[in-house]
gemmi code that builds the backbone of each chain (N, CA, C; Angstrom):
import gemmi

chains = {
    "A": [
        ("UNK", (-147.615, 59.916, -235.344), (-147.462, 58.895, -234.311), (-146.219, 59.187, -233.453)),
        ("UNK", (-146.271, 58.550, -232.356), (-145.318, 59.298, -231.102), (-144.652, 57.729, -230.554)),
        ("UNK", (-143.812, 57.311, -230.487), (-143.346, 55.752, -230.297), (-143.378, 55.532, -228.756)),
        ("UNK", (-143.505, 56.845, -228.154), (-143.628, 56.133, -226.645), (-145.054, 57.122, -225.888)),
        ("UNK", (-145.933, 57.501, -226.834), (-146.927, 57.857, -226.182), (-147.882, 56.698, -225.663)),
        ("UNK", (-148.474, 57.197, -224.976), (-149.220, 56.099, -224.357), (-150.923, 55.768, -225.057)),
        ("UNK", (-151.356, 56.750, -225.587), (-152.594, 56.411, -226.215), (-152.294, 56.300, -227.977)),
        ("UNK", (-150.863, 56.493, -228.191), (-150.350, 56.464, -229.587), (-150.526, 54.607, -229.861)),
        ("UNK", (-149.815, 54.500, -228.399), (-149.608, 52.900, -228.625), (-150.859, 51.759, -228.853)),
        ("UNK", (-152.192, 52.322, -227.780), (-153.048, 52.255, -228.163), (-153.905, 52.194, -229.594)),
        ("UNK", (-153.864, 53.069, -230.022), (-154.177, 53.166, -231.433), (-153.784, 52.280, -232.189)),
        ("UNK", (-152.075, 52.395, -231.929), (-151.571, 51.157, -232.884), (-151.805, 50.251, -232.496)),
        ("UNK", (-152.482, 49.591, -231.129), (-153.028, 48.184, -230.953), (-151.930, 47.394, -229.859)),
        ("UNK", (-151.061, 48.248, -229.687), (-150.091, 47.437, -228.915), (-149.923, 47.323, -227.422)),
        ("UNK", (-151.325, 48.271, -227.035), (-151.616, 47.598, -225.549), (-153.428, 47.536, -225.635)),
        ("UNK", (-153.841, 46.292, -225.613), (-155.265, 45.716, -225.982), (-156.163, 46.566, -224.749)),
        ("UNK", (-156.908, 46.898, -225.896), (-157.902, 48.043, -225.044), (-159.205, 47.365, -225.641)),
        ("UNK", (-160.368, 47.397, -224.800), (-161.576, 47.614, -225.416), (-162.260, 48.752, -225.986)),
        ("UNK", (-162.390, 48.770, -227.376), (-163.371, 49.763, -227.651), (-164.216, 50.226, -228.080)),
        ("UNK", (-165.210, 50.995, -227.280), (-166.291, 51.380, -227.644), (-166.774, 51.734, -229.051)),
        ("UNK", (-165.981, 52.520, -229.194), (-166.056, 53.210, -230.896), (-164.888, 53.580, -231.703)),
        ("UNK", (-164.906, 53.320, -233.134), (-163.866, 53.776, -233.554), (-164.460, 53.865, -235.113)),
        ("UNK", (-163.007, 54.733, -235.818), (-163.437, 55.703, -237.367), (-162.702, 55.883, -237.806)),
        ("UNK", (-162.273, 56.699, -238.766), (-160.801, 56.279, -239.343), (-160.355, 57.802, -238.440)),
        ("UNK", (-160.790, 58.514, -238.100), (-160.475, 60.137, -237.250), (-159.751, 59.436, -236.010)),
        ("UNK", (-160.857, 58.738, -235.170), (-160.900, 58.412, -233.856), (-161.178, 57.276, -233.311)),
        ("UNK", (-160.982, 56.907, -231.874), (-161.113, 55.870, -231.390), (-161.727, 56.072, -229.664)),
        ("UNK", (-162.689, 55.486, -229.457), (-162.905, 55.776, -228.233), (-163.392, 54.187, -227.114)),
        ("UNK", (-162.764, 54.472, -225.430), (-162.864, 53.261, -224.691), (-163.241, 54.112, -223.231)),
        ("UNK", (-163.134, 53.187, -222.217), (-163.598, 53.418, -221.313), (-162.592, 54.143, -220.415)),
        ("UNK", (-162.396, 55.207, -219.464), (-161.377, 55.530, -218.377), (-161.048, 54.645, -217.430)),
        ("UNK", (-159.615, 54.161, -217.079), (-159.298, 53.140, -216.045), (-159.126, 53.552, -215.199)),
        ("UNK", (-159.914, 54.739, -214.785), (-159.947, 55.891, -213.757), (-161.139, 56.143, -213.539)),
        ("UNK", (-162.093, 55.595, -213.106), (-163.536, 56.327, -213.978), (-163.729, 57.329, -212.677)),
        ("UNK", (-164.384, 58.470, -213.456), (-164.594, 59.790, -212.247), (-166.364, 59.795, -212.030)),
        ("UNK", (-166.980, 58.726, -213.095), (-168.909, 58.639, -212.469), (-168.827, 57.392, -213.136)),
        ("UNK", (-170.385, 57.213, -213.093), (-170.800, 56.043, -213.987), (-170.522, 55.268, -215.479)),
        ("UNK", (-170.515, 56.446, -215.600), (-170.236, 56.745, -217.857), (-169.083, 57.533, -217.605)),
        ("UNK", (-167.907, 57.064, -217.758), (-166.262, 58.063, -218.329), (-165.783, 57.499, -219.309)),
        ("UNK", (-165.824, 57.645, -220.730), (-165.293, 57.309, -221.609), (-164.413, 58.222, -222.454)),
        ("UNK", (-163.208, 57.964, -222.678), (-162.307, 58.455, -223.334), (-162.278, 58.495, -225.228)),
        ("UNK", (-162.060, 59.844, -225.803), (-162.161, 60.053, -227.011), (-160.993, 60.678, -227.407)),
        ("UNK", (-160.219, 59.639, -228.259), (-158.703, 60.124, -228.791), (-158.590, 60.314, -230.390)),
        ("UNK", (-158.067, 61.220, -230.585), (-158.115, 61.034, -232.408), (-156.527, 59.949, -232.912)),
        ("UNK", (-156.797, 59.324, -234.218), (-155.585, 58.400, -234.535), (-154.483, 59.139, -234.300)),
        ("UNK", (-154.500, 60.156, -234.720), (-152.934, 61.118, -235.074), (-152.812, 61.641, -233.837)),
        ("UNK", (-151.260, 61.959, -233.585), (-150.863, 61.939, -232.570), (-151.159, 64.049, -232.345)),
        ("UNK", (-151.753, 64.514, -231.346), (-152.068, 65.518, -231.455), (-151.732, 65.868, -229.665)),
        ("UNK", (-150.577, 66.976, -229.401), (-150.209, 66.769, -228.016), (-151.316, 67.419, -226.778)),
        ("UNK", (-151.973, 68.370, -227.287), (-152.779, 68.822, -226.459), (-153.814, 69.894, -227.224)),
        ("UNK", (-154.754, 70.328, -226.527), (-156.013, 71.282, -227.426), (-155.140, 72.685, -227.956)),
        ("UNK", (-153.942, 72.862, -226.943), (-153.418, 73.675, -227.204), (-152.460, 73.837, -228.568)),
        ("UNK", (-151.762, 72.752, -229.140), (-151.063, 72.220, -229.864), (-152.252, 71.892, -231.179)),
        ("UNK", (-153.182, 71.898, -231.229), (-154.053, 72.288, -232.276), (-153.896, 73.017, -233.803)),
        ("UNK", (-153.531, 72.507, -234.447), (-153.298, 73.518, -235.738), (-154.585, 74.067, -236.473)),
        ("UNK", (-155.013, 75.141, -236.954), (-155.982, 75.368, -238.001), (-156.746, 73.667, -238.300)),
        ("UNK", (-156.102, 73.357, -239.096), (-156.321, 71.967, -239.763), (-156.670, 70.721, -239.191)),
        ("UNK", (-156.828, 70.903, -238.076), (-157.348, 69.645, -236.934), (-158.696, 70.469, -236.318)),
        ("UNK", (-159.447, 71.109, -237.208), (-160.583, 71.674, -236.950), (-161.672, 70.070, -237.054)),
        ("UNK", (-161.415, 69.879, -238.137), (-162.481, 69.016, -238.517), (-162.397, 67.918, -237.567)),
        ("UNK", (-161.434, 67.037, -237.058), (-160.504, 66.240, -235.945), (-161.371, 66.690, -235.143)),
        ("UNK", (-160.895, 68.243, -234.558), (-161.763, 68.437, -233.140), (-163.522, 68.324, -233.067)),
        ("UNK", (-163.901, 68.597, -234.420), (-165.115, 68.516, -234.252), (-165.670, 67.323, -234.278)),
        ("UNK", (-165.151, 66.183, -234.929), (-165.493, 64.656, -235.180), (-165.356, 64.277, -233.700)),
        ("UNK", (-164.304, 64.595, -232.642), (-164.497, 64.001, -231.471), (-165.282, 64.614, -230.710)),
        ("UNK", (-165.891, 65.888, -230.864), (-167.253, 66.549, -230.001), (-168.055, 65.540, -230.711)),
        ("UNK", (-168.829, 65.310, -231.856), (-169.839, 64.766, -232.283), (-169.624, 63.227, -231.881)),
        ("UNK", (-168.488, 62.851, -231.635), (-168.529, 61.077, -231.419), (-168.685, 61.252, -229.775)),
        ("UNK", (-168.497, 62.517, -228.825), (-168.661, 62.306, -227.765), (-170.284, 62.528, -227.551)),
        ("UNK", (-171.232, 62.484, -228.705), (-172.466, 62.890, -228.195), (-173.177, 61.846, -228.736)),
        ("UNK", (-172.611, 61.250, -229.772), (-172.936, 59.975, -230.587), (-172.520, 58.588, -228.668)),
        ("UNK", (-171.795, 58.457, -228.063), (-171.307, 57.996, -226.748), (-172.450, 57.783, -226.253)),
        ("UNK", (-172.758, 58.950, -225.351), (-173.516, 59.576, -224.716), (-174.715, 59.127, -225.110)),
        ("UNK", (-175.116, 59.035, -226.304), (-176.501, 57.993, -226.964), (-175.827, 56.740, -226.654)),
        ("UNK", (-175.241, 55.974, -227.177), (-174.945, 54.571, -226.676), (-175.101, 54.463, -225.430)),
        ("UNK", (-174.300, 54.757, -224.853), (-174.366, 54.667, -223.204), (-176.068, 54.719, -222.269)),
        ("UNK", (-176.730, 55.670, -222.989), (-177.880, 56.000, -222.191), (-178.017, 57.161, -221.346)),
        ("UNK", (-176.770, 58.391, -221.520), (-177.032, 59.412, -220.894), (-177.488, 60.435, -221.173)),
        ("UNK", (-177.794, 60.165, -222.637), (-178.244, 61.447, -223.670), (-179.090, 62.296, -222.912)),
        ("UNK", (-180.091, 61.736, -222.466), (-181.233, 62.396, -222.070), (-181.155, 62.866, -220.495)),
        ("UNK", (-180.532, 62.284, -219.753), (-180.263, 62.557, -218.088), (-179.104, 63.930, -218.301)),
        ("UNK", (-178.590, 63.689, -219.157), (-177.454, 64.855, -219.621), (-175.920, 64.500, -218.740)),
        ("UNK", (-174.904, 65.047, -219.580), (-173.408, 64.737, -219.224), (-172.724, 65.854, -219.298)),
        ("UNK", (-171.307, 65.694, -219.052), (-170.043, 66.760, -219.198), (-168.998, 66.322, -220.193)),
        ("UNK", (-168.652, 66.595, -221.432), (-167.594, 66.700, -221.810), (-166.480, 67.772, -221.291)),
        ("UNK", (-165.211, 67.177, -221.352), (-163.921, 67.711, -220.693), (-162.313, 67.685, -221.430)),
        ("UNK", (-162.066, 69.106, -221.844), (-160.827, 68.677, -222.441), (-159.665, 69.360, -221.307)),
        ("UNK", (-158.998, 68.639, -220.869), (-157.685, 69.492, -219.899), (-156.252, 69.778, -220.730)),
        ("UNK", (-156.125, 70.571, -220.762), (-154.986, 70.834, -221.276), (-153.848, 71.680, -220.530)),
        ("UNK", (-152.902, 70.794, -220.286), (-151.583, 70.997, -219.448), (-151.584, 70.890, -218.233)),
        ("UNK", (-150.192, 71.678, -217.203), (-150.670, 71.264, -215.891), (-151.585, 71.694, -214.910)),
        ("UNK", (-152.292, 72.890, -215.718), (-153.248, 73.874, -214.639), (-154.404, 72.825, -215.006)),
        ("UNK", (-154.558, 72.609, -215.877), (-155.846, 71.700, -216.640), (-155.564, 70.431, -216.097)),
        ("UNK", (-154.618, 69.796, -215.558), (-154.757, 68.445, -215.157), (-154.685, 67.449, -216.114)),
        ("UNK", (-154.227, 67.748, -217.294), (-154.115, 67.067, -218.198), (-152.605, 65.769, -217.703)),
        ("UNK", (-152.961, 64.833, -217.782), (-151.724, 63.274, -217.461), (-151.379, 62.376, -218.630)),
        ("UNK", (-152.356, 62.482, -219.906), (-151.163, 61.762, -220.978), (-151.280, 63.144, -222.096)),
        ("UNK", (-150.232, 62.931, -222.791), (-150.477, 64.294, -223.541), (-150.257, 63.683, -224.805)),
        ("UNK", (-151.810, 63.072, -225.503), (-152.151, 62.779, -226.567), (-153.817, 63.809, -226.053)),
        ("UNK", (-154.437, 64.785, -226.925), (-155.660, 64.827, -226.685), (-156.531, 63.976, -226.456)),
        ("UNK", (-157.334, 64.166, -225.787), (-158.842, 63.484, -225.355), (-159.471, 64.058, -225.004)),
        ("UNK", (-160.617, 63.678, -224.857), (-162.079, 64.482, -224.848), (-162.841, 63.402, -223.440)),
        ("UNK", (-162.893, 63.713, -222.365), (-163.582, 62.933, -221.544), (-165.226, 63.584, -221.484)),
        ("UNK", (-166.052, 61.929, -221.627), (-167.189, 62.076, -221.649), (-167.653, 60.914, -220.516)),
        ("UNK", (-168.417, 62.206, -219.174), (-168.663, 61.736, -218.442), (-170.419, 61.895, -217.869)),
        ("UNK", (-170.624, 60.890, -217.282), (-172.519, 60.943, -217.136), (-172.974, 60.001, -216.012)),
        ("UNK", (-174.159, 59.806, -216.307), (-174.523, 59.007, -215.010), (-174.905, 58.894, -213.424)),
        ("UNK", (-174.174, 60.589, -213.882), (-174.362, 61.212, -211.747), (-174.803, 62.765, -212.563)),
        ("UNK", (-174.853, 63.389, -211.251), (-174.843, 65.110, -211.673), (-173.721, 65.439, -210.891)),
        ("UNK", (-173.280, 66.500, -211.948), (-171.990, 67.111, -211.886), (-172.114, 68.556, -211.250)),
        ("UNK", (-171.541, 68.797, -210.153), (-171.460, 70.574, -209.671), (-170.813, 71.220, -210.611)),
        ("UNK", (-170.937, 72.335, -210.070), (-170.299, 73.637, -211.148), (-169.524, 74.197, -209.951)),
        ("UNK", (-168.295, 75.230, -210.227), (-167.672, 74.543, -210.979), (-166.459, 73.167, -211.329)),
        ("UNK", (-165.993, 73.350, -212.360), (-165.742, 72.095, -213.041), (-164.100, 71.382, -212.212)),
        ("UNK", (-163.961, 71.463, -211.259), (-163.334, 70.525, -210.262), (-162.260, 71.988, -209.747)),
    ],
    "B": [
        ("UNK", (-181.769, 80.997, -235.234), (-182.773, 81.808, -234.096), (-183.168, 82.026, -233.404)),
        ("UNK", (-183.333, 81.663, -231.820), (-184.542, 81.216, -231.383), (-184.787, 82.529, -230.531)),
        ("UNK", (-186.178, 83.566, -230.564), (-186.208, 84.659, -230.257), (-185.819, 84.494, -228.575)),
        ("UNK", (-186.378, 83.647, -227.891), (-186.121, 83.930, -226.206), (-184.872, 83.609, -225.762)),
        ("UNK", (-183.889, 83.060, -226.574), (-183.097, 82.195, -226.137), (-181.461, 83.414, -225.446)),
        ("UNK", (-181.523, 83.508, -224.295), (-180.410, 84.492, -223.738), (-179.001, 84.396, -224.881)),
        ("UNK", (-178.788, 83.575, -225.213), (-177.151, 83.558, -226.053), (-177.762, 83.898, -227.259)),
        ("UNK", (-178.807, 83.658, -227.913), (-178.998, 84.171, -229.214), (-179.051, 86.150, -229.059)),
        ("UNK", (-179.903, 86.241, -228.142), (-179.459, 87.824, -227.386), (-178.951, 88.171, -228.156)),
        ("UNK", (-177.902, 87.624, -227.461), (-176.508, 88.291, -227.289), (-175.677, 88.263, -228.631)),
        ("UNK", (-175.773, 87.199, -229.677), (-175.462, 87.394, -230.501), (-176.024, 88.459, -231.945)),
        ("UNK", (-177.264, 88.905, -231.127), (-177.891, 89.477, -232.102), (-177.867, 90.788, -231.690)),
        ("UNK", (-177.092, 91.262, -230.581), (-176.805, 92.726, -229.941), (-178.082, 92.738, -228.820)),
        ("UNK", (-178.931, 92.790, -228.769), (-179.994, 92.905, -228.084), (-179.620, 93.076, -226.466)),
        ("UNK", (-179.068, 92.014, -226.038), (-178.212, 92.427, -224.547), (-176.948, 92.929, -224.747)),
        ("UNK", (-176.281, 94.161, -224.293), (-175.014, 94.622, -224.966), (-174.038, 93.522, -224.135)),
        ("UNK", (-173.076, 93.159, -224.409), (-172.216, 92.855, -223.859), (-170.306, 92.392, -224.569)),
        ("UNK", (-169.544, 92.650, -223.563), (-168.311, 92.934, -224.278), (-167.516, 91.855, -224.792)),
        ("UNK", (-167.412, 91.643, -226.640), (-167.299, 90.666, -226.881), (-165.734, 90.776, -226.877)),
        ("UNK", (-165.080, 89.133, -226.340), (-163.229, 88.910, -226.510), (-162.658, 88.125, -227.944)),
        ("UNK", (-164.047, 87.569, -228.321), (-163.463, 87.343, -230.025), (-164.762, 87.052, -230.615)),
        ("UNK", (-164.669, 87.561, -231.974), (-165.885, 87.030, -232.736), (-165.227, 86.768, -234.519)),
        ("UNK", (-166.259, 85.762, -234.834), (-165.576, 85.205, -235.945), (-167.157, 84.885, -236.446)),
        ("UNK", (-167.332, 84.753, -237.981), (-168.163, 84.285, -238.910), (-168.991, 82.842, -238.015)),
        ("UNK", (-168.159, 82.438, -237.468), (-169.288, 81.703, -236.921), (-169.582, 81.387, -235.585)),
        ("UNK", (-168.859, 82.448, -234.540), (-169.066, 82.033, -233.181), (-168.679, 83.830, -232.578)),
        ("UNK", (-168.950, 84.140, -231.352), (-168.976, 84.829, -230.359), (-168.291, 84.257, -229.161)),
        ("UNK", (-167.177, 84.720, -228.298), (-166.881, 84.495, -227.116), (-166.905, 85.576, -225.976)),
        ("UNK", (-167.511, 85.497, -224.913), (-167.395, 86.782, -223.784), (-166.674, 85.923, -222.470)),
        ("UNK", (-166.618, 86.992, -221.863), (-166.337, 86.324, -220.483), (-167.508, 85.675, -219.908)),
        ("UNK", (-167.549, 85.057, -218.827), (-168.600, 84.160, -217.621), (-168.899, 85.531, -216.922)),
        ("UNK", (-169.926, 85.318, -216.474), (-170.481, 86.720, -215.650), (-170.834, 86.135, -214.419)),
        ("UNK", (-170.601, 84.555, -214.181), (-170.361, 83.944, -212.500), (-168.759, 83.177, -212.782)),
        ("UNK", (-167.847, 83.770, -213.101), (-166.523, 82.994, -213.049), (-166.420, 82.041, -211.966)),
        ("UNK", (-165.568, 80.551, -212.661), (-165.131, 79.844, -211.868), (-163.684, 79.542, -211.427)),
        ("UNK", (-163.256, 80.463, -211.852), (-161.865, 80.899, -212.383), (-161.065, 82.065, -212.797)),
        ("UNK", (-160.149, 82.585, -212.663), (-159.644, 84.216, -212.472), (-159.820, 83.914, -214.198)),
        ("UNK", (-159.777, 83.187, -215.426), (-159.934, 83.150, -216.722), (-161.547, 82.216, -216.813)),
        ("UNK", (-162.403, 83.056, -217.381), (-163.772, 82.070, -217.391), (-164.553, 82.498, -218.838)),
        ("UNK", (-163.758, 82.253, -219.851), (-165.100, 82.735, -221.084), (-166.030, 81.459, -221.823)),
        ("UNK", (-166.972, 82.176, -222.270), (-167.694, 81.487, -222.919), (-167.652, 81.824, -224.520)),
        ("UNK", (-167.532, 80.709, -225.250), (-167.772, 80.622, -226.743), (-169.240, 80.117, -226.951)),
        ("UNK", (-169.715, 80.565, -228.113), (-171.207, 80.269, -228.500), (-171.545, 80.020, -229.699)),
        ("UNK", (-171.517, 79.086, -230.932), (-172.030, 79.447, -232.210), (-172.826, 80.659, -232.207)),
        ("UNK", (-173.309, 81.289, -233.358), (-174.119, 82.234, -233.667), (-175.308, 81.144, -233.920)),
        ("UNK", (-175.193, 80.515, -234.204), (-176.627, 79.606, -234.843), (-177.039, 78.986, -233.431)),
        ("UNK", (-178.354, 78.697, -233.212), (-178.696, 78.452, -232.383), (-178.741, 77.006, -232.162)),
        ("UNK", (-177.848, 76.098, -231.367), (-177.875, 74.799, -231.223), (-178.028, 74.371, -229.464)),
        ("UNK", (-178.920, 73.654, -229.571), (-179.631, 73.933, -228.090), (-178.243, 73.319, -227.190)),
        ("UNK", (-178.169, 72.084, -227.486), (-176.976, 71.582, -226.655), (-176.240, 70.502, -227.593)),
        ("UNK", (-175.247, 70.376, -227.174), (-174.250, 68.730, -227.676), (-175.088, 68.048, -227.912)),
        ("UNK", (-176.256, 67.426, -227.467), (-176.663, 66.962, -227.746), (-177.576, 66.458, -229.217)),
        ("UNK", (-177.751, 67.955, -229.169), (-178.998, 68.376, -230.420), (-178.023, 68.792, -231.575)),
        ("UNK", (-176.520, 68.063, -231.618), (-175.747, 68.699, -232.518), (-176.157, 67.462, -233.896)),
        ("UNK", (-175.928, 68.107, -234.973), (-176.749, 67.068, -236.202), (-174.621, 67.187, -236.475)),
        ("UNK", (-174.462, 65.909, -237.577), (-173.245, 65.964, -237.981), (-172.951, 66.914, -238.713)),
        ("UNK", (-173.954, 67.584, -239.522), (-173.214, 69.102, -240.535), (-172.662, 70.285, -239.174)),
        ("UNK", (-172.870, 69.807, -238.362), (-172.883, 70.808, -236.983), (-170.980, 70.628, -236.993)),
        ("UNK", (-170.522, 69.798, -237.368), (-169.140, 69.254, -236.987), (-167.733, 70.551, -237.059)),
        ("UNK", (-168.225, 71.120, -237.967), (-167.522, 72.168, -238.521), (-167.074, 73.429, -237.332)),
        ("UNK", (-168.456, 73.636, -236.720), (-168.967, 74.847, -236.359), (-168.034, 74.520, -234.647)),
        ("UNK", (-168.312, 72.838, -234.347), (-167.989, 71.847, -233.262), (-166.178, 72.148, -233.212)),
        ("UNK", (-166.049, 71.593, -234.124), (-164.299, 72.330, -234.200), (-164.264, 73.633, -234.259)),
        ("UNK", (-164.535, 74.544, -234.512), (-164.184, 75.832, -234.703), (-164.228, 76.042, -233.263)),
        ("UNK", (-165.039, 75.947, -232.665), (-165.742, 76.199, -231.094), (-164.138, 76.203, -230.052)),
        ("UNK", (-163.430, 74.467, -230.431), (-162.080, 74.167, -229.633), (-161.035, 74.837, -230.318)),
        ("UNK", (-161.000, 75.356, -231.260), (-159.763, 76.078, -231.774), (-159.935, 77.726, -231.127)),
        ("UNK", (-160.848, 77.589, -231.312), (-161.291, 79.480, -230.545), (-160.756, 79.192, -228.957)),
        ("UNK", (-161.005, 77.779, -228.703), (-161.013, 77.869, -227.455), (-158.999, 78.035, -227.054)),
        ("UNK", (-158.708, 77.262, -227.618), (-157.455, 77.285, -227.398), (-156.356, 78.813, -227.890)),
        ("UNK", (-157.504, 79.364, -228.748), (-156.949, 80.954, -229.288), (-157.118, 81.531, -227.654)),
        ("UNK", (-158.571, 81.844, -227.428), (-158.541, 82.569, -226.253), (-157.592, 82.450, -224.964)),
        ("UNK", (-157.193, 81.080, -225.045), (-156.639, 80.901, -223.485), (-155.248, 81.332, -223.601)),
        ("UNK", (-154.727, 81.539, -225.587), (-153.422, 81.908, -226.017), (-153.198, 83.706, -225.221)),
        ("UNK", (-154.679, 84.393, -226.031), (-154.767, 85.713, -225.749), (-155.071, 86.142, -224.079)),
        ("UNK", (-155.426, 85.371, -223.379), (-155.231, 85.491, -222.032), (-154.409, 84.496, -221.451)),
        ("UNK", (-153.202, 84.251, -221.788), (-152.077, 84.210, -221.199), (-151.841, 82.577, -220.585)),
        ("UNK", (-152.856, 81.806, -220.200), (-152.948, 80.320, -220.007), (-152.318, 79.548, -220.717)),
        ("UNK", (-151.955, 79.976, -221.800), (-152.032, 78.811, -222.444), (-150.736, 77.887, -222.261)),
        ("UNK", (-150.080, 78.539, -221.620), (-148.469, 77.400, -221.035), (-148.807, 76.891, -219.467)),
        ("UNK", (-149.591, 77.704, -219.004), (-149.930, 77.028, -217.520), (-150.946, 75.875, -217.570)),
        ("UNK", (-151.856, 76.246, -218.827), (-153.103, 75.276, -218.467), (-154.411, 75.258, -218.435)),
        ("UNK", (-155.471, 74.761, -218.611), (-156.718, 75.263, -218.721), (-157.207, 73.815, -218.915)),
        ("UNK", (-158.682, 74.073, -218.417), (-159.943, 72.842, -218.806), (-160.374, 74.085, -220.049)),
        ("UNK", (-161.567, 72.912, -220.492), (-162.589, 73.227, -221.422), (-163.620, 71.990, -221.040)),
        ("UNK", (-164.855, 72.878, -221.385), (-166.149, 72.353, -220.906), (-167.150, 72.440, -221.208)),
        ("UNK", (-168.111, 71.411, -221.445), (-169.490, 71.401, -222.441), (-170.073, 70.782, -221.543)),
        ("UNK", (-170.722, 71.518, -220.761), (-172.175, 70.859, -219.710), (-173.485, 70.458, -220.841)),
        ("UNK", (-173.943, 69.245, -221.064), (-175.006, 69.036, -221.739), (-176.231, 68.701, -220.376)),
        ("UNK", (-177.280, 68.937, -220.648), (-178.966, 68.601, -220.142), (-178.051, 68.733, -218.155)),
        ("UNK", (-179.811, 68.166, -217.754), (-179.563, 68.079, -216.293), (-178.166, 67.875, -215.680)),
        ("UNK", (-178.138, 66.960, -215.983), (-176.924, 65.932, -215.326), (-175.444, 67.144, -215.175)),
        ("UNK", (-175.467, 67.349, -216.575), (-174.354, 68.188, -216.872), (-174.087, 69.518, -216.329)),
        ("UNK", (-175.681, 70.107, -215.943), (-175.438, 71.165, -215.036), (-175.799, 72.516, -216.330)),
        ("UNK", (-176.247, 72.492, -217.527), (-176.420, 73.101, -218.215), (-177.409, 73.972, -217.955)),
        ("UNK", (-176.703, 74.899, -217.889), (-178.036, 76.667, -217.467), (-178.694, 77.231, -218.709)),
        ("UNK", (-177.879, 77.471, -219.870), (-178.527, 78.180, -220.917), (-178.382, 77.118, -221.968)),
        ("UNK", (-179.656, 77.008, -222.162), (-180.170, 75.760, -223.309), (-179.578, 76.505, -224.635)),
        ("UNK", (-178.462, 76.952, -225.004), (-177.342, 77.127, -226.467), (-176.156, 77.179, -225.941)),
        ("UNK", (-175.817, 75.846, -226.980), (-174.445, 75.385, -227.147), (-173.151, 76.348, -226.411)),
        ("UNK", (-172.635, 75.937, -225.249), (-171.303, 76.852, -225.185), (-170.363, 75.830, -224.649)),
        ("UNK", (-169.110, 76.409, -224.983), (-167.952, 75.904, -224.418), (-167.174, 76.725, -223.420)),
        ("UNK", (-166.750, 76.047, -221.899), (-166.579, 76.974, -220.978), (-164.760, 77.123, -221.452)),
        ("UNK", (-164.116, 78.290, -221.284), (-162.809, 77.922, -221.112), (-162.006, 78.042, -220.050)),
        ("UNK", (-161.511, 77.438, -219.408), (-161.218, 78.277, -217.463), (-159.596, 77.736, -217.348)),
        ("UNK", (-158.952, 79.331, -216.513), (-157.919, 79.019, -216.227), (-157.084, 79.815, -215.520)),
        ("UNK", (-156.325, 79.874, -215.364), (-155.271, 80.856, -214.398), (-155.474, 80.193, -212.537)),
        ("UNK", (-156.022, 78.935, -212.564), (-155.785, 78.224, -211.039), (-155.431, 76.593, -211.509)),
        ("UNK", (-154.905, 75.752, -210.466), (-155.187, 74.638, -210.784), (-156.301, 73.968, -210.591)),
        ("UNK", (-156.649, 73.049, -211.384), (-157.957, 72.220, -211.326), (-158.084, 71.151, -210.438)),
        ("UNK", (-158.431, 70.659, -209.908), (-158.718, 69.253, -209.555), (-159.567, 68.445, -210.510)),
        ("UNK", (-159.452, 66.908, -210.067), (-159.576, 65.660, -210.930), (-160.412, 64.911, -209.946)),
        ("UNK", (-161.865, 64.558, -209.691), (-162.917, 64.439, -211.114), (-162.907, 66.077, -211.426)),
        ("UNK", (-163.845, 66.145, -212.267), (-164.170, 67.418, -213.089), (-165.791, 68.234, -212.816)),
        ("UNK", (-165.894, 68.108, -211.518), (-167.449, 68.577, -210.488), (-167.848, 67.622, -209.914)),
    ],
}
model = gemmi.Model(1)
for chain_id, residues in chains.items():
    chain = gemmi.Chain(chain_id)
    for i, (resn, *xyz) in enumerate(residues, 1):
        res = gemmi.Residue()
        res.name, res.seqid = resn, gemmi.SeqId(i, " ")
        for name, pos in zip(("N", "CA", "C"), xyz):
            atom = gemmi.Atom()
            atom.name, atom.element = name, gemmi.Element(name[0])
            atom.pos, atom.b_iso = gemmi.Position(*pos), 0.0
            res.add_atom(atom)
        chain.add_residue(res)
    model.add_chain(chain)
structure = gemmi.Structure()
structure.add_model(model)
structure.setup_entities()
């Protein structure tokens, strides 16, 4: 845990979010940014700074938030129209809080390439 | 398996092409339409059509996929500047080859949405 991250704080509950899904891995809500129809955000509990910052051992982590972003994607209703998952990492990547996330976005069609 | 499927190909030698890492359970090459001066693709060896069609024993294979990803962008030099990562699923998503890949792109800045 990170005392002044911003999706840390989240987690711990101390700025009220709605959310979609959550596990003891992860937690996932909506973007207050949304970039289409369906943008929902997928953060794991532990504080993890970027894809890059990844250890061996946050294998299983990374894979629980691919599978909860496709588990989403069924809730939502985009399963079948099809979506983009997105991880940015740093400043070439556009990455703006640096807790990982996994953006899962749908609802429109997306060009190639990826912005 | 799936005999027609272009990425199974490739994992099975059949189309030659020059691999940048391979591991027990995945293959990565470069993009052969880059969107980006850094553009590879990672692939399980097992044939998983998309994110979508991922079953939860898949989870493993799902993490391994983002740790490779974040190896490669180490071994081509991104990895302090920055990079997306990217999983186009069905229509919407823009998905060309029906097996699982993860794009990794980098060496420009991105823009925000993400296509």
């Amino acid at each position: 845990m990170n005392q002044s991250c911003l999706f840390c704080r989240i987690v711990r509950g101390e700025i009220p979010t709605p959310l979609i899904y959550e596990d003891e891995i992860c937690i996932a809500f909506n973007d207050i940014n949304p970039q289409a129809p369906v943008h929902a955000l997928i953060i794991p509990r532990d504080h993890i700074t970027s894809l890059a910052h990844a250890r061996p051992q946050d294998g299983a982590t990374l894979g629980q938030l691919m599978l909860v972003a496709a588990r989403i994607a069924e809730d939502k209703g985009i399963a079948a129209s099809g979506y983009r998952t997105v991880i940015n990492t740093g400043a070439d990547g556009g990455q703006s809080v640096f807790h990982l996330h996994v953006h899962v976005l749908g609802g429109r069609a997306f060009g190639w390439g990826p912005g």
